[in-house]
C-alpha angles and dihedrals in degrees: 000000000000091000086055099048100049090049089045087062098033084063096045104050086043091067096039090064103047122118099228095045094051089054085042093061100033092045098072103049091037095052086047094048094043080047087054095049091044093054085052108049080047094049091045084050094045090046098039101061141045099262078221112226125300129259120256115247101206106206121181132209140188111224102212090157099047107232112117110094091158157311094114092160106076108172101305096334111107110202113205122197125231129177094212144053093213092047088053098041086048092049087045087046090050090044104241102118118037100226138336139208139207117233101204132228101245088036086131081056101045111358087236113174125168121201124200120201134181094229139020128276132174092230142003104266123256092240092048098045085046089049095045088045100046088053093061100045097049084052108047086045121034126106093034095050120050121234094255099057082040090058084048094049099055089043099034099162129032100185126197124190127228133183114202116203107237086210100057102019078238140120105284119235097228104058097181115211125126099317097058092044094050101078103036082048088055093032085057093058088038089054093051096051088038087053096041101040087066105031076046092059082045100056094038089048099053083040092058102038089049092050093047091043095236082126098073082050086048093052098050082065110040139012120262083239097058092036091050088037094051095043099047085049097045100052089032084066102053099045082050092050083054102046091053078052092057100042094046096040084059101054091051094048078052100050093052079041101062079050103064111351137098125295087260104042086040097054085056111119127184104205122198094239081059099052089046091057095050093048093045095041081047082056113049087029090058089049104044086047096038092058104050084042088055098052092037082053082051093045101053130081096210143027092244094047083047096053092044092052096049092053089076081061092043096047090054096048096057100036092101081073090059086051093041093113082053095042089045093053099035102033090155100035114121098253089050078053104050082043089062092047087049101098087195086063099018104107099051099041098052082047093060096033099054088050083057111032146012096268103199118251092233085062090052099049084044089051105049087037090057094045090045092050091045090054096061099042087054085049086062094042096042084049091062085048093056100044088047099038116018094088087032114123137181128049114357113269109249121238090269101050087050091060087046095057100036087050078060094047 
């Protein structure tokens, strides 16, 4: 117990002083906190002073249909007639209009409208489609329609949100939207580099101790179960010491946030169920990853072998990210499900679900039994690796010789 325990801290305190994991930990609350203070020197400023009054955007356009009549001021966009195309392309070619389009003949066929503009753009902008739009519209109805029925027709739906409370037949607390999905989504980047950062020293370290043979020193000493024991709990601790950094530090930058932020940062909460889960999920992620880090570093000859082998791992840890859109629309839909029980891709995608949508508990519970239980399983397993191909040198054994031996264990 003593062995395990000084190569649990020496571990430990390894990974506390380096350089990169220090950044690592500072860099996420700094950057939020710098974020904060720069929303609120720009909102002082923005408050402070008369904005002062927006520039024109004077737009022309070529009536071959004959319907505009007027309304040529939509908002601060200025429309300016022309009666020929090569009278409107010459003024946009000498930079006095900032665009023009072309209403054609048969628009009330087939509502065609080209637009010409002097440089790219991936799509035509929300204020210019509005304007376009708007000046149809006030055209083609008025004066049958009134203005008011006009205003109604180009914003037709002003739609609020509201989450009832099965329970109480009330508002939720908790209302979801943007706000409530922002910080899992970046928690569950931040667990997988969090996860990753310390299973990946561990693997780098068994890898490099095996390849420069300070493992067989290592072993006369100590057991491969204390040295493995002591090493998965060390650097577990410290990812877990940065993770509680991470979480708190972010309750605390929402908290400022809801003071003196923006409407989105400042409806951001960090609930302590929250913080439980990631913690937990930390927890039972580090380990199930730790572990089969730990027996691909003993299986490989090399650090490089090592590290190429536990991508396939990586890869499927952080695959709920590539399905995200998926996961975001169809939170409750039964692939989003089997990819919470999964204990592989567990972690990130209970992370994103619970910012979106209420996961059930029993899911939950499901979810963190079935990664425990996984974990262990993959302890018994790992122990065989170790005893078989932690002193093994040479090439690195194919799929099928690692089941042999293993078999022989």
């Amino acid at each position: 117990m003593n062995k395990t325990y000084l190569i649990f801290t020496h571990e430990f305190r390894t990974l506390i002083r380096r350089v990169g994991f220090i950044v690592m930990t500072v860099a996420f609350p700094l950057i939020g906190l710098l974020a904060i203070l720069g929303g609120q020197i720009i909102s002082g400023i923005t408050d402070g002073g008369d904005p002062g009054p927006v520039d024109t955007i004077e737009i022309g356009y070529v009536d071959a249909a004959s319907l505009i009549t007027g309304h040529e001021e939509q908002g601060f966009i200025q429309f300016i007639r022309f009666d020929t195309i090569e009278a409107a392309n010459q003024t946009l070619v000498a930079g006095d209009i900032a665009e023009y389009i072309i209403i054609s003949p048969d628009y009330l066929d087939n509502a065609s409208i080209v637009r010409f503009t002097p440089s790219r753009s991936l799509d035509t902008p929300g204020d210019r489609f509005n304007a376009i739009r708007n000046l149809l519209l006030d055209n083609l109805l008025t004066p049958e329609i009134s203005p008011e029925l006009i205003d109604r027709v180009k914003i037709p739906v002003n739609l609020s949100n509201v989450v009832i409370d099965p329970a109480t037949g009330l508002p939720a607390d908790s209302q979801g939207g943007f706000s409530e999905f922002v910080l899992p989504y970046i928690f569950s980047i931040l667990l997988v580099m969090s996860i990753f950062t310390s299973s990946g020293y561990l693997l780098q370290g068994l890898a490099e101790e095996k390849e420069n043979r300070i493992m067989e020193v290592l072993l006369s000493s100590v057991s491969s179960r204390q040295l493995i024991t002591g090493k998965v709990l060390g650097l577990g601790a410290a990812g877990l010491a940065q993770m509680a950094i991470w979480l708190v530090s972010a309750r605390l930058l929402a908290g400022l946030a809801s003071d003196n932020f923006s409407e989105i940062l400042g409806a951001i909460q960090v609930s302590a169920t929250f913080i439980f889960l990631g913690l937990a999920y930390f927890i039972l992620g580090y380990l199930l990853y730790a572990i089969i880090m730990a027996a691909v570093g003993s299986i490989g000859s090399t650090a490089r072998e090592s590290q190429q082998m536990a991508t396939i791992f990586s890869l499927l840890a952080v695959s709920p990210l590539w399905g995200m859109v998926f996961i975001i629309e169809n939170p409750h839909a039964p692939l989003s499900v089997f990819l919470t029980l999964f204990p592989f891709t567990a972690p990130i995608t209970t992370i994103i679900r619970i910012g979106i949508a209420d996961v059930p508990l029993w899911q939950i519970a499901a979810s963190m039994t079935i990664m425990a239980l996984t974990t262990v399983g993959l302890l018994l397993l790992s122990a065989k690796i170790f005893r078989t191909f932690l002193l093994m040198y040479g090439k690195t054994p194919k799929f099928g010789e690692i089941i042999r031996l293993l078999r022989q264990a």
